[in-house]
Structures are given as structure tokens and as C-alpha cells.
N, C-alpha and C positions, 0 to 999 in steps of 0.2 A: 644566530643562524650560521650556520656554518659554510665556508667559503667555497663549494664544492656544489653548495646550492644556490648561491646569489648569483647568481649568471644567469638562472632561468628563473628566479623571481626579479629578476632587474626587467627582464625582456616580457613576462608575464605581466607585471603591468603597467608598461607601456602600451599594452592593445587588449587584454583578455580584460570582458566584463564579467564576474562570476554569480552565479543563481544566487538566490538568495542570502544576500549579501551586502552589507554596506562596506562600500568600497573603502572608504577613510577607515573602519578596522585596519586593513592591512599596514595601515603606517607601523602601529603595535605588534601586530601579530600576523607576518607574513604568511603566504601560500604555501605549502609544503610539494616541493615539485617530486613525483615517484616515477623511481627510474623503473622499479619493477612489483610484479606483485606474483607473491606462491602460499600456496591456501589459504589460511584465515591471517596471511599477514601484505603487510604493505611494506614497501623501502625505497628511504629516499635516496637520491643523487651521495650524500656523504657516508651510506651505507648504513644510518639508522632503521630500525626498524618499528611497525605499529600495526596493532591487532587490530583487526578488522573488527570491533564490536559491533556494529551499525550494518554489517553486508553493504557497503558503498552506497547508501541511501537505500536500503534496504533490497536490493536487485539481486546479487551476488548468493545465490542455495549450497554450491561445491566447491566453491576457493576459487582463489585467480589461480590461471594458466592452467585450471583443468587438463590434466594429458586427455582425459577420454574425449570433451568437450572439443580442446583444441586440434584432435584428429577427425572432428566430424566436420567442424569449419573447412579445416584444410584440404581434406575431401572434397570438399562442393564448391570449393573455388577453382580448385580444375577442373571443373565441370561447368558450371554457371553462378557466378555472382549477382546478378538482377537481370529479368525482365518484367515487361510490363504485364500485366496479373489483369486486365481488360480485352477479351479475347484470345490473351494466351493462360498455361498454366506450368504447371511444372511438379515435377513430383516430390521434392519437399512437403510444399503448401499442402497436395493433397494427402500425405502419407500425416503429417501433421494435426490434421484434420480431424481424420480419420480416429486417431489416435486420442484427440482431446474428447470428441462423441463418445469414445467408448468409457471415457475416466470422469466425464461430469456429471454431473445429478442429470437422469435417464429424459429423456425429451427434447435436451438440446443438440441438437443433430446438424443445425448451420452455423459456420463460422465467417465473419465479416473482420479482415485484417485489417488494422491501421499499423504505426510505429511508434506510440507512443500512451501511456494510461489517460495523461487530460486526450485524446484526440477518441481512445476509444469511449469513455464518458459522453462523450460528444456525438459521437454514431449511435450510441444508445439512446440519449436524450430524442435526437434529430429522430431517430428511429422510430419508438412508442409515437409521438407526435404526429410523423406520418401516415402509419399504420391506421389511429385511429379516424384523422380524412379520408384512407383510401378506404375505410368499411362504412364514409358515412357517419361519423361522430367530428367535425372541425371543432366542435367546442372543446371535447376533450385536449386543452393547451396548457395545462398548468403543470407543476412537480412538485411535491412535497418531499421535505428535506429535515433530518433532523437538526438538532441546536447543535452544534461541536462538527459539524462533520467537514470531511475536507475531501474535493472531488475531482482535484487539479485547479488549473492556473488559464486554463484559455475561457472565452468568455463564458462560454456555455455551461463549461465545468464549476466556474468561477460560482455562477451564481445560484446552481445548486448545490453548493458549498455552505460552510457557516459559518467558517473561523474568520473573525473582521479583521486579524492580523492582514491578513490577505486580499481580504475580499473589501472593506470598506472606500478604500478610495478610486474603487472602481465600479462603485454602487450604481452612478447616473448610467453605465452603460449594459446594464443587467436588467435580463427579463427578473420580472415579480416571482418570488414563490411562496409556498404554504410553509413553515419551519415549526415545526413538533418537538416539546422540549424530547431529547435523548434519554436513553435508559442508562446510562452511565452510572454504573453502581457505585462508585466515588462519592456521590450522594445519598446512600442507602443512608434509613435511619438506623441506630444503635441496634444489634439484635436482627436486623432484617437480611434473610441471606438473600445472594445474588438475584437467583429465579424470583424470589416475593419482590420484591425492586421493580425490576423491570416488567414484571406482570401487570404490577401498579401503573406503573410510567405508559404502558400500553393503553389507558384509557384516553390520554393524550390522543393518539393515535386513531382507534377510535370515535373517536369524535369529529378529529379532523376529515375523517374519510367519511363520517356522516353528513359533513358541510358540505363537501366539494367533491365527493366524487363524479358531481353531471362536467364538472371541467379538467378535474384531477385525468392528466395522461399517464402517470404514474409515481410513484414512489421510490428514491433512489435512498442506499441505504450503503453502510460500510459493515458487513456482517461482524460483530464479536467486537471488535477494537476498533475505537475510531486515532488512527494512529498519528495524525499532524497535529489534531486535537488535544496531544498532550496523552496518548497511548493508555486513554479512556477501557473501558470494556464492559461489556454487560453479557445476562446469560441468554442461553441458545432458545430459552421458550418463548424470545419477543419475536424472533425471525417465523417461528411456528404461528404464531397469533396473527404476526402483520402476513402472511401468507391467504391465511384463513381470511383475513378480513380484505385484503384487493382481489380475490376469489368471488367474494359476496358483493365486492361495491363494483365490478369488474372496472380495477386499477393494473396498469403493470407493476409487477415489480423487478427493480435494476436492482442488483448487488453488485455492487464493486467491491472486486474479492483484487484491487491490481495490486494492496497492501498486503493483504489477509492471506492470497491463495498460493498454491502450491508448499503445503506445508508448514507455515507460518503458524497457524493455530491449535496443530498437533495435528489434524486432517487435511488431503490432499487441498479440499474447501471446504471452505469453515462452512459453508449452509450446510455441508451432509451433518453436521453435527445438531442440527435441526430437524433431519430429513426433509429439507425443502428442494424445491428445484424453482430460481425465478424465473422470470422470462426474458430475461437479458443478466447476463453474466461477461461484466466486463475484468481479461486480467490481459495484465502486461509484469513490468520489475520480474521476476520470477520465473516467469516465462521461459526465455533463453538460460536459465540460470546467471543472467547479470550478464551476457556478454555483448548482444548485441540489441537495439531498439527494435519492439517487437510487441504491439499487443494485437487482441483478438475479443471482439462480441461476441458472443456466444446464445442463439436465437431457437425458437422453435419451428416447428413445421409450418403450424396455423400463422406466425406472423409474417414468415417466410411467402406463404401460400398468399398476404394480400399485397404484395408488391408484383408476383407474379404474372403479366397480363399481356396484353398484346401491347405496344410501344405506341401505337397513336392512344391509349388511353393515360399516357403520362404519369403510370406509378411506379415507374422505375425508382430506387434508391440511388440520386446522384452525389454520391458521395466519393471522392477518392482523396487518395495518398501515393505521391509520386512512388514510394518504395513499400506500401502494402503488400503484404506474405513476402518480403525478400527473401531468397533462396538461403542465404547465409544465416539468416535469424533463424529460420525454420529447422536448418539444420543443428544449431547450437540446442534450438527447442525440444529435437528429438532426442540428440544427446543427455538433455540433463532429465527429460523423462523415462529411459532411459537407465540411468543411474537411481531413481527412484525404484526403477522395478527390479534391476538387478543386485541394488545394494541393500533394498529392505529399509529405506530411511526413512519411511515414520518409525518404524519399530523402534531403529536403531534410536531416533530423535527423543522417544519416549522418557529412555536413561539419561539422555542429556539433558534436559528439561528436567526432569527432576532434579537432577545436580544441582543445575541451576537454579533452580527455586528453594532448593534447600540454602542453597548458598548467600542467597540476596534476603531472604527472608531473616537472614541474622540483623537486618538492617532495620531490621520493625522496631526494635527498642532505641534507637537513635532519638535523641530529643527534637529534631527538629526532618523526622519524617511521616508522615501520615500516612504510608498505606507505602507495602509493596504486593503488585498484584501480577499473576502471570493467565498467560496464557497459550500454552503450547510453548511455542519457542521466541517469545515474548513475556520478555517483563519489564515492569516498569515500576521508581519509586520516585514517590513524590514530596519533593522536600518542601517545608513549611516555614513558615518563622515561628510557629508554636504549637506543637502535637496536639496537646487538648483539646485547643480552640478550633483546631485544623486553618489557622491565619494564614493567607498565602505571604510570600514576600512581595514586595511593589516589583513589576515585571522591569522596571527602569534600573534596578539592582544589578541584572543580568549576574544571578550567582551561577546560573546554570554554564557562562562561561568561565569561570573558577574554573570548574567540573572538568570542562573543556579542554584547559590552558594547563591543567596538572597532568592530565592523563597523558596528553601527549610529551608531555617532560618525562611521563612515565613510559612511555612506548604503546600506549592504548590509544585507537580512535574510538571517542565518547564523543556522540553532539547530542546533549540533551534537548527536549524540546520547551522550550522555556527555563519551568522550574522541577522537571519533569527527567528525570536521568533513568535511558531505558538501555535493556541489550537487546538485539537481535541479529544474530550471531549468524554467520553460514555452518552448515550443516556440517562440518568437517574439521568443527572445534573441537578440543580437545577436554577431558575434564580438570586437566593442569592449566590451559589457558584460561577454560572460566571461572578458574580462582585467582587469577591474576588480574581477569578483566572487573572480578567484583571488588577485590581487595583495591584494584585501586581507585574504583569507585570510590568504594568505603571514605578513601583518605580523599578524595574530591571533592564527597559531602561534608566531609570536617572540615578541610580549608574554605567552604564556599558558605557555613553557617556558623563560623566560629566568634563574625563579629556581628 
């Protein structure tokens, strides 16, 4: 580590706990304290630098320090930095608004602000739940959830979640739910392409909505890629099928697009690649293009219309968030949308994605990878202890910190998710950077399966 940086890793931790994290790693392999960050790159205190492959936990759509971004912030804080959003409003939130109605799958026309994706999960969850007391159904209380999915970290998110990395020791304090294996085409058999898969897997589904639709309040779901899950994915006819069938068993359905949306899966949101529209569309990360904490539900009229009522009948939505639509978020939000309409960035994304999957796809002949699979501007491969068998390695190996531990030697931030080595890149890579970020993959997955 270099001397230039230990003065704010000495002082980091002595008080900073970090997210997901065991702390005694750092003995090994210190914090990387950054002094600054400009496009798809980061740098640290001793003037190294590292490629953003990951978009800062995947938040980050147009690079750090944005010029466009950082003159919309700057703008609106000589103006108004927060008020409270209970009585008052402000013309960010509403121009914002305004703005997401007119770019999300057609119906959803209300937006309910929180600061964060587990928090907006949780307004949506809380939400259907409501809804279906205030028309007169209280049994309607349960969620169905697929196997792999992941829907934050606060309780509520927690437990319509699935990945037990997470969620297990926190099981005694979680509501029950229905869990439907995943159409995760990682699983397909030999010969079966994507759509036949998951068509399959939709019988699952299906049935469980046959069971329980008299208590089912809805079905929460991560469109396309279930991305904590180990950046899973399956195709767009399951989202059309489960549509069709909480339609018929009348279920909500939640998409949480806080991973998937603005651009992520090659479309603004990944359900238009469905042509669906649910009835709760939770996003956040992406949002602001990475700058500030910022999500949004996204509701209809009709659910909208049953909280509606006079106040002594008690069906108000009490839900808040001390910094719900903050004026600053809002404006970051309309910058980076913003840049999507002025810059043409699916288009542009189009070519980059391809790049990219041309590039990562040379990794299919690797003896110890099993699938590289993309999707939009998402990929992911998955390393094995033995291609044929598809054998995972024992997760206690942690080769995916190999992967890790090289890449930043190399000037690349990789954090693979297990054994799972993905990119997703902000929108303003380069096609010279994503040969650097694969290439040094490549040498990642060699030292982390060599022994």
C-alpha cells in the first residue's frame, strides 16, 4: 500500500464499518481510499488509477464528475437543497415526475419518492398490501418470490428476497412467503434455447398462483437478470406469461427494475422488452446516474384512486422518508435523463455491447468457465471447477477474490459475485477500455483456476 494512502486507511478503520464486508479481510487487503473520480475511472490518494467495471455498485450510467450532471446539481443548490415533500413541493420532484410518466411502460402516471432501492421495495411491498385492505380483500397478505432473487437488505426487502447468503440469519424476523423456482437459464437443458426454458419454468409459476392467489398480494420479481443472485438471466416471454397470469388470478405485480432499469438491459426498462407494464415499478441506482440517493415507485391510477379518500376513513399511505424527492437527487435525475435523450445512449450502448460480448465470449473455451451470457450492457461468466460437469467450486475457496485482488493490481475494479465475474460498465466506456477490462479478466480467471 502505498504511503500516500495509509493515513486514510489508518483513520478508516479506526471508525468506518463497511457494507458488505468482513471487517478482519482488511487486515490482508486494505480499503482503497479515492481521492477523485472522472468517467469510467477512479484514483486513488497515491495517484493510481482503476476502471470502474462494476459502475460503483452498479449506480454510476455517465462517469464520475459528470460536467452536465455536476452543473445540474450546482444549479439547484443555489436554489434549494431539501425541503420537506409533505405539504410542500418543488419543481424538481414535479418536473421529474413528469418526465418518468412520460418514458415508463404507459399507465404508470404516480410516482411515490423514497432514497434508497431496499426502501423503495418496501413502499411497494407495504403498498399492494394496503391497497388490497383498502378495496376490501385483508387476506390478500402474502408475496411470491422467485428462488435467486435479491430485493435489498431491510426487513421487508429482505424477506421477499432469496439469496440465504443474506437473508438466512435473519429468517426468525421475516414475514413467510411463496418462493417459485427461477427461470434462470443457467439451468436450461442441452439444446433448449433461452424462451423454451423459461416457458418451462413458468409452470412453476403458474401453479403457484393457482394455490394462493385468494392471499397472494402480489408477485415481486427482478425483470431479465437477477443480479446479486450471481447475474443470472432468463428471456423476456416469462415477464409476458407472469403478466398474463396475475391479470387472471388478479395478483400485483412488482418489478424491480432498481438493477435492471435505465438502460442496463439494452432498453430504458427491461419490461418494455416484454411489452409489459406492472403495477409497481420500483427503481433507484441509476436513477441520478449514480450521484445522489434517490429511488421512486412507480403506481397506477386505479391503485392510486384506493388510498384516495377522506382522512377520517384512514387509508392514507403513511409512509415517509425524511429526504423523499430531494431537490438535488431530482436534479441529478433529470440531468442524466437528460443525456439519454440528447446523447442517443441506447443506440450508442448498442455498439458497446456488442463489443463487449464479442470480447468476453472468447472466454467460453476457458476450461474452467461454464457460460458467458449477456444482456445488454450486462455480462456475466461463470467460473467452474469443471466445464463439462458444470461443478461449482466450494464458495469457501473464494476464487472470485483472486479475480478481485489481480484486477486491481491491474488498475481494474472487478467484484465478482461469488464465483460469478460480471461487467457492467457505465455508459461512457470506451471500446479500448473494454479490452482491458476483459483482458484482465481473462488473467483473473487464470490465476483464480490454475490450482
Amino acid at each position: 500500500m502505498s504511503s500516500a494512502n495509509t493515513p486514510f486507511v489508518t483513520r478508516d478503520l479506526a471508525h468506518v464499518w463497511h457494507p458488505c464486508t468482513q471487517m478482519k479481510d482488511h487486515e490482508q487487503l486494505p480499503p482503497i481510499p479515492v481521492r477523485r473520480g472522472r468517467g469510467a475511472w477512479l484514483e486513488d490518494y497515491a495517484g493510481r488509477r482503476y476502471l470502474d467495471a462494476v459502475s460503483s455498485w452498479w449506480v454510476n450510467l455517465f462517469g464520475h464528475a459528470n460536467p452536465r450532471i455536476n452543473a445540474a446539481v450546482r444549479a439547484q443548490l443555489e436554489q434549494l437543497e431539501q425541503v420537506i415533500l409533505a405539504g410542500f413541493t418543488h419543481e424538481p420532484v414535479i418536473a421529474l415526475s413528469e418526465e418518468l410518466a412520460a418514458l415508463a411502460p404507459a399507465g404508470l402516471t404516480r410516482c411515490f419518492y423514497a432514497d434508497n432501492g431496499s426502501s423503495a421495495v418496501e413502499v411497494a411491498v407495504k403498498m399492494s398490501f394496503h391497497y388490497w385492505r383498502n378495496v376490501g380483500r385483508p387476506d390478500k397478505r402474502r408475496f411470491i418470490t422467485l428462488t435467486n432473487s435479491y430485493h435489498g437488505e431491510t426487513l421487508g426487502a429482505l424477506a421477499v428476497g432469496n439469496v440465504e447468503l443474506y437473508k438466512e440469519i435473519y429468517r426468525p424476523l421475516l414475514m413467510d412467503v411463496i418462493s417459485v423456482p427461477s427461470p434462470d437459464c443457467y439451468g436450461r437443458a442441452a439444446g433448449a434455447t433461452w424462451a423454451e426454458h423459461s416457458r418451462a419454468q413458468f409452470a412453476h409459476m403458474e401453479a403457484a398462483l393457482g394455490r394462493h392467489a385468494h392471499e397472494a398480494a402480489a408477485v415481486i420479481v427482478e425483470p431479465l437478470v437477477q443480479c446479486a443472485g450471481g447475474m443470472r438471466m432468463y428471456d423476456p416471454v416469462y415477464l409476458s406469461l407472469l403478466r398474463a397470469a396475475c391479470d387472471r388470478h388478479a395478483v400485483h405485480l412488482i418489478a424491480d427494475e432498481i438493477a435492471v432499469g435505465f438502460g442496463r438491459t439494452g432498453t430504458l426498462f427491461a419490461c418494455e422488452q416484454a411489452a409489459v407494464r406492472p403495477d409497481f415499478l420500483c427503481l433507484s441506482k441509476g436513477l441520478t446516474g449514480g450521484y445522489l440517493p434517490l429511488s421512486t415507485v412507480m403506481t397506477t391510477e386505479p391503485i392510486y384512486a384506493a388510498f384516495y379518500d377522506e382522512y377520517v376513513k384512514l387509508n392514507a399511505f403513511l409512509h415517509s422518508h425524511s429526504f423523499t424527492g430531494n431537490p438535488l437527487a431530482c436534479a441529478a435525475a433529470r440531468a442524466s435523463l437528460a443525456i439519454f435523450r440528447e446523447d442517443r445512449t441506447l443506440e450508442r450502448n448498442r455498439a458497446l455491447a456488442a463489443h463487449l460480448g464479442r470480447r468476453a465470449r472468447e472466454l467460453e473455451d476457458h476450461p474452467h468457465v461454464a457460460e458467458v451470457r449477456q444482456c445488454g450492457m450486462i455480462v456475466a461468466i461463470e467460473m467452474v471447477r469443471d466445464q463439462a460437469s458444470r461443478a461449482p467450486y466450494p464458495w469457501q475457496e473464494r476464487r472470485g477474490l483472486t479475480v478481485y485482488r489481480h484486477a486491481l493490481e491491474r488498475g481494474v475494479l472487478l467484484r465478482p459475485v461469488g464465483n460469478v465475474v460480471y461487467f457492467m460498465p457505465p455508459y461512457v466506456i470506451t471500446p479500448e477500455e473494454i479490452d482491458l477490462m476483459v483482458d484482465v479478466a481473462r488473467e483473473g480467471i487464470g490465476l483464480a483456476t490454475c490450482a
